[in-house]
MARMINU-842491 format. One line per 10 residues: their letters; for each residue z, y, x of N, C-alpha, C. Coordinates in steps of 0.05 Angstrom, whole numbers, padded with zeros to 5 digits. Each point is the difference from the previous one (the first is absolute). Example, Ala and Ser with C-alpha at 12.3 -4.5 7.8 and 13.67 -1.06 7.14 Angstrom:
2
AS = 00156,-00114,00264,00000,00024,-00018,00000,00024,00018  -00014,00021,-00007,00001,00024,00016,00014,00022,-00015
***
This chain:
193
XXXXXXXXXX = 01118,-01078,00849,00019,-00002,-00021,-00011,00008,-00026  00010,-00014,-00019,-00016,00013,-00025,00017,00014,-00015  -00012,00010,-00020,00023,00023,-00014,00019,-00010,-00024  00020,00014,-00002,00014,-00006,-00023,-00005,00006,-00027  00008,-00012,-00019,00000,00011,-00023,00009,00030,00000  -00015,00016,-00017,00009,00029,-00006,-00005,00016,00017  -00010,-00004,00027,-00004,00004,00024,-00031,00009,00002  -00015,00022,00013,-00025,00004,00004,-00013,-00010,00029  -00020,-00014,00006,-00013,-00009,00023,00002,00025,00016  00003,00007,00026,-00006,00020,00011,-00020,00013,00000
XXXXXXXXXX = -00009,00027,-00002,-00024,00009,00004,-00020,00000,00023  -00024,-00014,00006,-00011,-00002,00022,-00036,00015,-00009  -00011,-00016,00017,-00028,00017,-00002,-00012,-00007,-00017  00000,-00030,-00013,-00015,-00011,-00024,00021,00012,-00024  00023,00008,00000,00012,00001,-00024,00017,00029,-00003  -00016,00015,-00016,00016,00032,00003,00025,-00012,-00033  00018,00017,00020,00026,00003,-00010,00004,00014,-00032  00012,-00005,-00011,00012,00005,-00044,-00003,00025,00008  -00003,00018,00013,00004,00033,00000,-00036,00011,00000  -00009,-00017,00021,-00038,-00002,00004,00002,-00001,-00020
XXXXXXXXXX = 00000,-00027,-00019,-00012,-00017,-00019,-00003,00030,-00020  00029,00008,-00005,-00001,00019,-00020,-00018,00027,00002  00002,00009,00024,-00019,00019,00011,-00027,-00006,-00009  -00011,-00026,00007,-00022,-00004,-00014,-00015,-00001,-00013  00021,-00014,-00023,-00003,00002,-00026,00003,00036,-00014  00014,00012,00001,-00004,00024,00000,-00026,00020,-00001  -00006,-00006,00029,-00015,00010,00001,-00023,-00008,-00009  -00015,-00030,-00001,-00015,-00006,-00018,00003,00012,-00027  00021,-00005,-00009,00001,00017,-00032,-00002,00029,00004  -00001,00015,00014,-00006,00027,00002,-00031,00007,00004
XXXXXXXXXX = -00015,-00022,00020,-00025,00004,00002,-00015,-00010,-00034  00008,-00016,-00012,-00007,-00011,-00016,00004,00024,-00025  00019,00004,-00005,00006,00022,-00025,-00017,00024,00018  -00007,00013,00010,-00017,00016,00020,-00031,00000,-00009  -00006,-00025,00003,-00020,-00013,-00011,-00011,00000,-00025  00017,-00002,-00014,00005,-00007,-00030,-00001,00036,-00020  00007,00016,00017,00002,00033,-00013,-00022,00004,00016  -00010,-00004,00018,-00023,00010,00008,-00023,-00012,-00016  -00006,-00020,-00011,-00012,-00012,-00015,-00002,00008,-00025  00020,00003,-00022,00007,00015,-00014,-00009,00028,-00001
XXXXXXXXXX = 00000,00021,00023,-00003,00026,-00001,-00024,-00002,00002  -00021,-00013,00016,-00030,-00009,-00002,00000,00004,-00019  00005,-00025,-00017,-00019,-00009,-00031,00012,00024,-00014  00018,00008,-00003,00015,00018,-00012,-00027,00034,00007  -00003,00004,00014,-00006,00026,00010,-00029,-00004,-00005  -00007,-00029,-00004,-00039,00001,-00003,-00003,00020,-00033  -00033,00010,-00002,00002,00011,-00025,-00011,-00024,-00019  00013,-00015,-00007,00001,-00021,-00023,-00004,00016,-00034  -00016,-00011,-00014,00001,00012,-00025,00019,-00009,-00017  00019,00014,-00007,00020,-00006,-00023,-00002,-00025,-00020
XXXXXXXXXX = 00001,-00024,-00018,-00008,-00005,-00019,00011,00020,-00025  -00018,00004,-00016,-00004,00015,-00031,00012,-00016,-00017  00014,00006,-00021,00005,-00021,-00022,-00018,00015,-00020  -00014,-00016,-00013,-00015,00003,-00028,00021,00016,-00023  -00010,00021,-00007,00020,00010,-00026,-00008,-00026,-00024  00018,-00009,-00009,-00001,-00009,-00033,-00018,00016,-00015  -00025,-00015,-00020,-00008,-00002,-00014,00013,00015,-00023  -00006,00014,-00018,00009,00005,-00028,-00017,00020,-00023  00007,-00006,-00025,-00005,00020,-00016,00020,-00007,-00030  00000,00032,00003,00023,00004,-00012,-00014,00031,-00032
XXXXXXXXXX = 00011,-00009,-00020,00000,00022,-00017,-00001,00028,00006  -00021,00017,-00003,00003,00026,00010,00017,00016,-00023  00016,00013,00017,00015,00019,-00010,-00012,00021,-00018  00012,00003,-00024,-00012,00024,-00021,-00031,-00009,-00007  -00005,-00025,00004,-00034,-00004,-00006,00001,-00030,-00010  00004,00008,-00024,00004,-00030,-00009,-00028,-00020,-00002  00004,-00020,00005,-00019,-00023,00002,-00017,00003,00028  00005,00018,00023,-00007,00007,00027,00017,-00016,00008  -00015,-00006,00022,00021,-00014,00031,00000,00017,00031  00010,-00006,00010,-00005,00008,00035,00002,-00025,00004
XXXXXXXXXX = -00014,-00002,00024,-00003,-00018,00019,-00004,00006,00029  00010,-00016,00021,-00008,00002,00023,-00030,-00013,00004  -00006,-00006,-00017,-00032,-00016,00006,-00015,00027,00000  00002,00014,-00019,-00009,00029,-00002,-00017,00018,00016  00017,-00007,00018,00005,00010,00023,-00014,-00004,00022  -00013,-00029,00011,-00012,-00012,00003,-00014,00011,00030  00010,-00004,00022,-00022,00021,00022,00011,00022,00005  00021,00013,-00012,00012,00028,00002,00029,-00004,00019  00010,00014,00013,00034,00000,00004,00013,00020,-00022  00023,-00020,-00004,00011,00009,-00020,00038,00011,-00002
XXXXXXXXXX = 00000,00014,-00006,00043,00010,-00006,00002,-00015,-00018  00019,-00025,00002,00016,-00010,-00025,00030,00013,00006  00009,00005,-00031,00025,00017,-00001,00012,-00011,-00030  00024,-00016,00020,00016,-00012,-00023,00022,00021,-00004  00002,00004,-00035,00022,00022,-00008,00006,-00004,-00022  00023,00018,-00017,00012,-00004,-00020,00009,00028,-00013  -00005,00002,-00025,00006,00027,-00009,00041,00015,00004  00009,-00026,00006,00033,00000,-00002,00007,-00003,00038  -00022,00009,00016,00007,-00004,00035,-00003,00021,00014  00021,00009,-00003,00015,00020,00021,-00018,00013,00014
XXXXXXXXXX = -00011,-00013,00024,-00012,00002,00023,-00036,00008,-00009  -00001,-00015,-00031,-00028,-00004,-00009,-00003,00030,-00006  00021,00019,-00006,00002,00019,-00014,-00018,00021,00017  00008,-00007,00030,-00021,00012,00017,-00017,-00002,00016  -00010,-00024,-00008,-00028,-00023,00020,-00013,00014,-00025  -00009,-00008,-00023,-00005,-00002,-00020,-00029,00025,00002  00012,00027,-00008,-00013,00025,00000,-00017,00006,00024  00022,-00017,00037,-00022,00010,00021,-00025,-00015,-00003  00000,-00027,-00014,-00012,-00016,00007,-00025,00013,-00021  00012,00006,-00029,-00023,00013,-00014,-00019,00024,00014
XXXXXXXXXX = 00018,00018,00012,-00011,00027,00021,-00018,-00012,00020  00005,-00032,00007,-00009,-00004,00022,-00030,-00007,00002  00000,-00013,-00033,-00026,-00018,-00015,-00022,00030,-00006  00016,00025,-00010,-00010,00015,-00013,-00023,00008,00033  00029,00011,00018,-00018,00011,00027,-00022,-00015,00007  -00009,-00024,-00006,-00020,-00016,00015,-00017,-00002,-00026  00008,00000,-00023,-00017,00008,-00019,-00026,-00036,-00001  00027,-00012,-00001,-00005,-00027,-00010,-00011,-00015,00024  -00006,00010,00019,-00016,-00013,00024,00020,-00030,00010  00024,00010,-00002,00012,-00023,00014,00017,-00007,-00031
XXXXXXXXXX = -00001,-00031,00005,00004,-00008,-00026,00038,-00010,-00004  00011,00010,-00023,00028,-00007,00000,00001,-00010,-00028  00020,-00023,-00002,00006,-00016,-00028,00032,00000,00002  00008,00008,-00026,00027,00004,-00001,00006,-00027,-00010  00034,-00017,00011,00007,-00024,-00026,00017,00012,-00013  00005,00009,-00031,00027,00009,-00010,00009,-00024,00001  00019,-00004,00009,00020,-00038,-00002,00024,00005,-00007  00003,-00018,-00024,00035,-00002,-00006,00001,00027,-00013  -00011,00005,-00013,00002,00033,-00021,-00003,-00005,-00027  00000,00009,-00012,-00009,00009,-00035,-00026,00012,-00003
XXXXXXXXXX = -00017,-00007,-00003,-00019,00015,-00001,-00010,00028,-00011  00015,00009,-00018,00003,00020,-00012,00013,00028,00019  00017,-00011,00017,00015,00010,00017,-00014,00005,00023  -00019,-00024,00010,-00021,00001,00024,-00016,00022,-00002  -00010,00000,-00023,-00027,00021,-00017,-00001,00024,00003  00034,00007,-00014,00013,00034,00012,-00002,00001,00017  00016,-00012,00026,00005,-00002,00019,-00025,00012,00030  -00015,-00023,-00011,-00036,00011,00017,-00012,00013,-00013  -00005,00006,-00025,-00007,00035,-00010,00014,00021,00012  00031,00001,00003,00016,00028,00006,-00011,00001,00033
XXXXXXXXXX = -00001,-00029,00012,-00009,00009,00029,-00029,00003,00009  -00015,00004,-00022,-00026,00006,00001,-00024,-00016,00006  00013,-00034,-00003,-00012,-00020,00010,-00033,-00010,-00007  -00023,00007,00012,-00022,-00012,-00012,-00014,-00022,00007  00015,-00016,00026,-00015,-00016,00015,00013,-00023,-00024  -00017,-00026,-00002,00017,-00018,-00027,00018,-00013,00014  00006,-00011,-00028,00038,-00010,00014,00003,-00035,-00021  00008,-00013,00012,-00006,-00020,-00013,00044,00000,-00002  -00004,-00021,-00036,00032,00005,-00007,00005,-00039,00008  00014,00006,00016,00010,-00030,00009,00025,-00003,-00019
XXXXXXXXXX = 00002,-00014,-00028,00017,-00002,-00015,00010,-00016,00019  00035,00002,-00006,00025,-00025,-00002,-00002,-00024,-00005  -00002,-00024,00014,00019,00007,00018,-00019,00000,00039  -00021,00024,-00003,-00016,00012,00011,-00013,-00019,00024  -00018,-00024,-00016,-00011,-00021,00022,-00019,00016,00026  -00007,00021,-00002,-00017,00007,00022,00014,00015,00020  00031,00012,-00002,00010,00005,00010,00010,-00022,00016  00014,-00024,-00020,00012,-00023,00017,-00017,-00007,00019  -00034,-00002,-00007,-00015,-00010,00020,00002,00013,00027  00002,00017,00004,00000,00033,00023,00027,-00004,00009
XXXXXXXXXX = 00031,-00018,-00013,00013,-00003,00017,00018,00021,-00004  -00004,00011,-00019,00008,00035,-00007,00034,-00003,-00026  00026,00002,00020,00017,00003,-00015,00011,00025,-00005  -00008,00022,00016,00010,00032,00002,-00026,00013,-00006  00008,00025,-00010,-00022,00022,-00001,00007,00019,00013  -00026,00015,00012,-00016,-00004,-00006,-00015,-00005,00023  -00023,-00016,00000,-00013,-00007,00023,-00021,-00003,00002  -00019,00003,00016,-00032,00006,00008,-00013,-00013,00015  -00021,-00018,-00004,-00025,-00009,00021,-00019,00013,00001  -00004,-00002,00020,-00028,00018,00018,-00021,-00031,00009
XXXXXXXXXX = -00024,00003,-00015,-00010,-00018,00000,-00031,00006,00012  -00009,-00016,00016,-00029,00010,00010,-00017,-00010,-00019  -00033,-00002,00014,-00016,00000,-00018,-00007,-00030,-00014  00012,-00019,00024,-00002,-00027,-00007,00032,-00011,-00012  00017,00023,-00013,00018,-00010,-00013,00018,-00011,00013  00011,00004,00024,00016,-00001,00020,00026,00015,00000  00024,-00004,-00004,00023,00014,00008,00002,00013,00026  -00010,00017,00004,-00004,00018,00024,00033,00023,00005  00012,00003,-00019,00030,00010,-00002,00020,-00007,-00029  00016,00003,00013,00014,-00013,-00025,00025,00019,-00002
XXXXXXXXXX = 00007,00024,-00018,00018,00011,00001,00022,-00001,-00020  00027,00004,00010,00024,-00006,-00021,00005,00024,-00001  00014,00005,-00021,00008,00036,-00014,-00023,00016,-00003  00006,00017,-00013,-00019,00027,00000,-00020,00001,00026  -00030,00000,-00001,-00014,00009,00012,00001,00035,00007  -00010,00001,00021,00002,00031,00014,-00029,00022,-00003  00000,00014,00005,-00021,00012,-00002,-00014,-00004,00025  00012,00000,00029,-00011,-00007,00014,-00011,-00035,00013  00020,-00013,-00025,-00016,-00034,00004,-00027,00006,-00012  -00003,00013,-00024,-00021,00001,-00015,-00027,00016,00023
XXXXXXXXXX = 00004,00019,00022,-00010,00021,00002,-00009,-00025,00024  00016,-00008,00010,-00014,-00022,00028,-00015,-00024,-00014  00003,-00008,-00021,-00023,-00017,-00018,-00015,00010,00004  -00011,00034,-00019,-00026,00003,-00009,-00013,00011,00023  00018,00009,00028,-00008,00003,00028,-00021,-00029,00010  00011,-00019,00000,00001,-00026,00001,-00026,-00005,-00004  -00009,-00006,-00031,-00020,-00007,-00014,-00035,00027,00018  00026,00021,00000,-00031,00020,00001,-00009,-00003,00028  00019,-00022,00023,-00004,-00002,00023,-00020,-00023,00002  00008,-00019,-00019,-00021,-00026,-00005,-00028,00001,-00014
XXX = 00002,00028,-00021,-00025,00003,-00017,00002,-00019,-00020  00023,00002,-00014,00005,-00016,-00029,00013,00024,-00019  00002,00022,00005,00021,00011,-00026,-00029,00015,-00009
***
């Protein structure tokens, strides 16, 4: 007899039954996604090297030194602190001074470039004199293209850059004394500071 409409063939030995079928399928998708995080946790867990993004290029007017520039070309072979700030930023009020203490303790060995961005320059000037600033500081006038390049809409913020100019950290707000202290740890572990 054959079957009716709406009706399922009986289940026999060539033909497992809509309840199998589903079981099967199931479980194939369980071995499969199984598969798939295990694969994942592999490639995931190998020690793969990060890709680096290249810091942006720039030079910019040095601060209090007229007809001087900074540049990251400068720099050239060194790892370097970039430290974007503003004489009117909150947070800059206390990156600012550790970061000068920080330049002073290493006594120039490891190299830091301030951007004043989006400031007055007159205002910048005070600003890194009262915090005792000697490392140079380049003034990214308004409407502050080397900032835009960096991606930089808040202050204040910091790259940690190696010797081939690599974004190696990238920090938002105020730097710490101890971000700074695992850098120059860092560098003295590689034999660059």
């Amino acid at each position: 007899m054959g079957s009716t409409a709406g009706t399922e063939p009986a289940a026999g030995p060539g033909h497992p039954s809509r309840k199998r079928r589903k079981l099967l399928a199931f479980a194939i998708a369980a071995v499969a996604l199984i598969v798939v995080i295990a694969v994942l946790a592999i490639v995931g867990g190998k020690a793969t090297p990060r890709q680096l993004q290249t810091a942006k290029t720039f030079s910019l007017p040095q601060l209090g030194h007229p007809g001087q520039h900074v540049s990251l070309a400068a720099f050239a072979g060194r790892p370097v602190i970039v430290s974007f700030f503003a004489s009117w930023c909150s947070p800059c009020k206390r990156e600012t001074p550790l970061l000068a203490r920080f330049y002073h303790q290493h006594s120039g060995r490891i190299a830091v470039i301030g951007i004043d961005s989006n400031d007055q320059q007159a205002s910048g000037l005070r600003f890194s004199r009262a915090a005792d600033v000697t490392y140079p500081i380049g003034f990214d006038q308004f409407p502050s293209p080397v900032a835009i390049s960096y991606g930089i809409s808040v202050l204040p913020q910091t790259f940690m850059l190696n010797a081939k100019h690599q974004i190696v950290r990238h920090i938002f707000g105020a730097v710490t004394g101890a971000q700074l202290t695992a850098w120059a740890n860092n560098l003295a572990e590689s034999g660059r500071s």
